[in-house]
N, C-alpha and C positions, 0 to 999 in steps of 0.2 A: 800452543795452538788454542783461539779463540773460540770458544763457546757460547752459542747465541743463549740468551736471557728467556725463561719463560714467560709469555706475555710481553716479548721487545714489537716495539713497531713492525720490525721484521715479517714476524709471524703472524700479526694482523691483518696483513696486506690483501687477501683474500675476500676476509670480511668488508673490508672497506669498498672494495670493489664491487661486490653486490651491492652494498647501502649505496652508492654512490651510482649504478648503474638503476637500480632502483626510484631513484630521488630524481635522474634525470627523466626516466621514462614518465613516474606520474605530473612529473612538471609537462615533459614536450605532452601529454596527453591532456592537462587540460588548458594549455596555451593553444592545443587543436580545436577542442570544444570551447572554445572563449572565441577563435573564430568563426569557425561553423557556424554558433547565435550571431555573431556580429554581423556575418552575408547574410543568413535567413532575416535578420532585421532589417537591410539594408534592401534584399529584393523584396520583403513584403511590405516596404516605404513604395514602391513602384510597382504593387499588387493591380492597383488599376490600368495603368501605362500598359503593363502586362496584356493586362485580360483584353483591352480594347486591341494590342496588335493580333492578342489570339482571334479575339472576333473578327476584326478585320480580314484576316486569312482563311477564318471559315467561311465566311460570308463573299470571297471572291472565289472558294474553291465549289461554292455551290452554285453561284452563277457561271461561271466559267465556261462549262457546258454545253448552257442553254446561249452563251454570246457566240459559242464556237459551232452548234447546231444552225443557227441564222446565221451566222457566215457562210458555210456550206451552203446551203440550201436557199437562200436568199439574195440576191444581188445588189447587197448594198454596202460591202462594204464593212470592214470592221468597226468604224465608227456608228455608223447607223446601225450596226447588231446590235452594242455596247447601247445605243441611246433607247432602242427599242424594249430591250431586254431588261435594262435598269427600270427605266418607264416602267413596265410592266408589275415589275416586284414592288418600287417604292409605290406605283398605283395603289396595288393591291393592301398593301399596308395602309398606306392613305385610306382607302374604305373603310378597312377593318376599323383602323379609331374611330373612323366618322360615323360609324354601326355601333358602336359603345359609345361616343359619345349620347345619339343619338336616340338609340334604343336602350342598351344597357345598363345606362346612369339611368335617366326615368324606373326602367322598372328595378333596381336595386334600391333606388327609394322610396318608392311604391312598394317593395318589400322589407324595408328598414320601417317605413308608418303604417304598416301593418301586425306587430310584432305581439300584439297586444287580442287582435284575432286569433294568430297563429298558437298561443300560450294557451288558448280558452281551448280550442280544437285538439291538441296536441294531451291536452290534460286530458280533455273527456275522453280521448282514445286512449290515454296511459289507465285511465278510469274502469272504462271497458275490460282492457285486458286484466285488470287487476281482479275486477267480478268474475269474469271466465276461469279466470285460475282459482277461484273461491278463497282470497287471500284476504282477511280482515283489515279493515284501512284501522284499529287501532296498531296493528303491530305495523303496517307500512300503507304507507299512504302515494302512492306514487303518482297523482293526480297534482299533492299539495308538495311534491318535489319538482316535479315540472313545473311550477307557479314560482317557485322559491327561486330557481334555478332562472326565469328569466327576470326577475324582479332585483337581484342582481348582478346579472352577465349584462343584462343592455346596458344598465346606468354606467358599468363600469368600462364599456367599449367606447359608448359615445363619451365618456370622460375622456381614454385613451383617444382615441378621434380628433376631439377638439384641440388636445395639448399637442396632440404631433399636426397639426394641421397645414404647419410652416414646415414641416420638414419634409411631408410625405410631398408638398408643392416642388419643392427644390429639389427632393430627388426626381421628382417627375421629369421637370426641366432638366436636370443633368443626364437623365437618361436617353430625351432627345436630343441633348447634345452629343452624347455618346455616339447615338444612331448615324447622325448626320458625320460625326469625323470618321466612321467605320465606312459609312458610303466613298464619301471623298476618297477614303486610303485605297479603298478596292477599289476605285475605278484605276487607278494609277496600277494596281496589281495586274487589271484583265486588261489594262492595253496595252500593255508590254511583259508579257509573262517569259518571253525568251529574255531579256536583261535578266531579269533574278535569278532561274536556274542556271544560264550562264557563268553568272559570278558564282554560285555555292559550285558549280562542275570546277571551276577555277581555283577555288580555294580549295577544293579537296582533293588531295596526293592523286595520281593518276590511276596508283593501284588500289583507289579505294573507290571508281569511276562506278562498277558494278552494284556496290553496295550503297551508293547513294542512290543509286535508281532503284535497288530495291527497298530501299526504306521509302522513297517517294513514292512506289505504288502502293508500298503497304498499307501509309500513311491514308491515301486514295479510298483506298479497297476497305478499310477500317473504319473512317468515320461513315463511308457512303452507304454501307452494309449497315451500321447504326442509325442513321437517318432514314434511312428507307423502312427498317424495321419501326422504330419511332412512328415515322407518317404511316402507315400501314395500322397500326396499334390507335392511333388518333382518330383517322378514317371509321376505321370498326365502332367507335366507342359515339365520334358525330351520329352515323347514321344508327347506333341502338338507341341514343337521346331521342333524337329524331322521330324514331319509330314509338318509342313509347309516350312523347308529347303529344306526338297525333292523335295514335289510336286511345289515348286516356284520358285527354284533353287538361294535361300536365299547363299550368299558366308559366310567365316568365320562361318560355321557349330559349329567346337569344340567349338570354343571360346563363341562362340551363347549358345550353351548349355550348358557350365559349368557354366557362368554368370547367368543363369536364376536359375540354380539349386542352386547357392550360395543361392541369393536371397530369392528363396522360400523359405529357412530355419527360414528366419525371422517371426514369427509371426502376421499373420493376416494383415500386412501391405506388406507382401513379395510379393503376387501374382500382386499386381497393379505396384510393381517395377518392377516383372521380365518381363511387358509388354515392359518397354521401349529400351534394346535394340533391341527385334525383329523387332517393330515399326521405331529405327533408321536404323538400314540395312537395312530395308526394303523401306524405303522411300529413302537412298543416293545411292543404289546401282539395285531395282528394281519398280522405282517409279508408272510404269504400272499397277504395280498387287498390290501396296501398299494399295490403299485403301479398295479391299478386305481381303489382310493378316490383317489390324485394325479391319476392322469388325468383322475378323472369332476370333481373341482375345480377343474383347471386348464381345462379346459373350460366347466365353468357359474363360472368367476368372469371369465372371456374375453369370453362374451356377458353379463356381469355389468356387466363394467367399461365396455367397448366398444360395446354397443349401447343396455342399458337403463339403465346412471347417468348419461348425456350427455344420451339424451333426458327421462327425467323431470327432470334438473338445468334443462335449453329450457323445457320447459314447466313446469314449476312456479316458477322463479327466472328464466329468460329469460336465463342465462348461457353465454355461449359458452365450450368446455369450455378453453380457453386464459385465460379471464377466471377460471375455478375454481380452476388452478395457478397463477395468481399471486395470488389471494385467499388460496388457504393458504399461500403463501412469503409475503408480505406478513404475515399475522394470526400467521404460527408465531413470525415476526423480533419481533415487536412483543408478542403477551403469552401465546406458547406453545400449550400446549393448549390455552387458553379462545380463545386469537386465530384458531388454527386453525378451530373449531368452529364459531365466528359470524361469520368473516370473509367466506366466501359470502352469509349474507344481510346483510352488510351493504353489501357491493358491490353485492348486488341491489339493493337500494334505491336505491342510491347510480346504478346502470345505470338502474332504471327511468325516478326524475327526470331525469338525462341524456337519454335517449328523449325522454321528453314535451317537453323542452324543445327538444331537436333537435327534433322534429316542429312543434311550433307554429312555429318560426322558419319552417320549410320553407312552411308554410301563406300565413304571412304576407307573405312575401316572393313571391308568385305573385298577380296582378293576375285578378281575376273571379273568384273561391271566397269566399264567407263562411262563416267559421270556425264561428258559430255558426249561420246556417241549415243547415251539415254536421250537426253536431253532435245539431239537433233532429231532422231527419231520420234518423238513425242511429238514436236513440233511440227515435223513435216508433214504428220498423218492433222492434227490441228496447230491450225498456227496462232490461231487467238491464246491459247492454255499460256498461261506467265510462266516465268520459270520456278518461280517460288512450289508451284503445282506441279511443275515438271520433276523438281529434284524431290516431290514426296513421294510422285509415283517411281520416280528411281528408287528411292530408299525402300517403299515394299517390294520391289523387284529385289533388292540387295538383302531382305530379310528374308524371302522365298530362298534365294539361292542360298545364303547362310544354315537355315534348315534344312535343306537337301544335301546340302555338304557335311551337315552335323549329325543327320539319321543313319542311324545305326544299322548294316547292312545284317541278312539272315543269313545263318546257317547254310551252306549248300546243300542243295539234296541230295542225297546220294545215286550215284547212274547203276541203275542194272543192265547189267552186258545180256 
């Protein structure tokens, strides 16, 4: 009788097996991540392609609306909505540049060959508070750092300036190009909005007919709550410019406002930007009343930040203001400015179907509630409520009743006869 060898091939067999299961798996794992980089290269080659169809789709889901409002109410005709409605938008934008060209180029140069006033003024108030605080200008001089500080920041901007002078031209023009192919696309979008969702109802399975319409309201319901809350947040911040140009007689009024109203667009970090240039004109040009104009800002952008962007951000996107800061650190890491700027609704979205889908589970997983006798019922007391709001109000009815079902009955009392 044969006796196997100690250390024969035999015996090995085991070992080999792992090494060999082993060697395959970190092979197929980085011939995975070799393509992963290869598509992330390949779609961020067609990063612009990209962005301009996302613009395009936002920019017909915002007019849309307002073409389908004039259809209704109007008798003209969806063409004539479509031409009035467009009209009206690319008008208004038309102004807006003709307003900066017109106003806001003059006085930013008128504020760029001024810089030299504004250093002298700026000092003697750095000067000011330096004597107030009774601070020796040998140990700090902060008059001769504000001098320092613009003797080289301006040389070195308008150097920058000069040298990008051909590029900032050509992105200008490529951005009205952009403009103009985003109009064209979305006019094709809002004149025939039933061909597209038609085809996406078509290509998707039948039993999955439900869940595309809910993610297309989601979708609706997400950015429009984010835009709304945005325009609301821009609104407040025009009219506190406004308010304090008048009453302070704040110079570079347009310019003051257009700049803060850019600003606010950015989320959640916007409002503390658009403090600073009211703060700087205010301080180079009416340094009197300047430390009032700071207070009355730091004030209405306090109840700005802290009372009304958290709650319009709940109610219009349904985000929790901790789910906000990590949507703009997330969207800033990933594609900058543009990542920042849609990266809340896209979490909203991304939060909503989470929601709905925690909710159905919660429903279904509770014994005695039907889902959709809730659901009719809900409706038929209001019929505007979506379902997405119908199955959450199921779901705390389905948590009520799981509680009731789980609490613990007492003791009986005892009967005296």
């Amino acid at each position: 009788m044969s006796q196997r060898r100690v250390g024969s091939p035999e015996q090995a067999t085991p070992e080999r097996d792992l090494l060999r299961a082993a060697f395959l798996g970190l092979g197929a794992l980085f011939f995975g991540l070799a393509l992963v980089d290869r598509a992330l290269g390949v779609i961020g080659g067609f990063g612009s392609l990209v962005l301009i169809i996302f613009l395009t789709w936002l920019f017909a889901f915002l007019i849309s609306p307002l073409v389908d409002s004039l259809d209704r109410r109007l008798p003209l005709g969806r063409g004539l909505a479509m031409a009035v409605a467009y009209g009206s938008v690319v008008g208004s934008m038309a102004l807006f540049v003709i307003a900066v060209a017109q106003v806001g180029v003059p006085e930013a140069a008128d504020l760029l060959g001024r810089t030299d006033e504004i250093t002298v003024t700026i000092a003697r108030l750095a000067g000011d508070i330096q004597n107030a605080l009774g601070v020796d200008r040998s140990v700090l001089d902060l008059g001769a750092i504000v001098e320092n500080a613009q003797q080289q920041l301006v040389p070195a901007v308008t150097q920058q300036l000069n040298a990008q002078i051909q590029t900032i031209a050509g992105g200008v023009v490529s951005v009205f190009g952009s403009l103009f192919i985003i109009v064209i696309l979305s006019l094709y979008a809002v004149a025939d909005p039933g061909s597209i969702t038609d085809t996406l109802r078509r290509a998707v399975p039948n039993r999955h007919a439900q869940s595309l319409v809910l993610v297309q309201r989601t979708v609706g319901r997400a950015f429009r709550g984010f835009l709304r809350s945005q325009l609301v947040l821009v609104a407040i911040q025009i009219v506190l410019t406004l308010a304090l140009g008048v009453v302070f007689g704040l110079p570079y009024l347009f310019l003051l406002t257009a700049t803060t109203a850019v600003l606010m667009f950015i989320p959640f970090f916007g409002p503390p930007l658009a403090l600073i240039p009211i703060v700087f004109v205010s301080l180079a040009f009416r340094p009197e009343t300047a430390l009032l104009v700071i207070v009355i800002l730091v004030v209405a952008q306090t109840v700005l930040v802290n009372a009304v962007q958290p709650r319009l951000l709940r109610e219009g996107v349904g985000l929790h203001p901790i789910l906000v800061i990590l949507a703009l650190l997330l969207g800033s890491q990933v594609a900058g400015l543009w990542g920042a700027i849609f990266a809340i609704p896209i979490v909203a979205v991304l939060n909503l179907l989470l929601r709905y889908v925690i909710d159905l589970r919660a429903v279904n997983e509770v014994e005695g509630i039907d889902l959709e006798e809730v659901i009719t019922e809900i409706q038929a007391d209001d019929p505007e409520v979506p379902v997405e709001d119908a199955v959450a109000i199921a779901a705390q009815q389905a948590e009520a009743l799981q509680d009731s079902q789980e609490r613990p009955v007492g003791p009986a009392r005892p009967q005296h006869p």
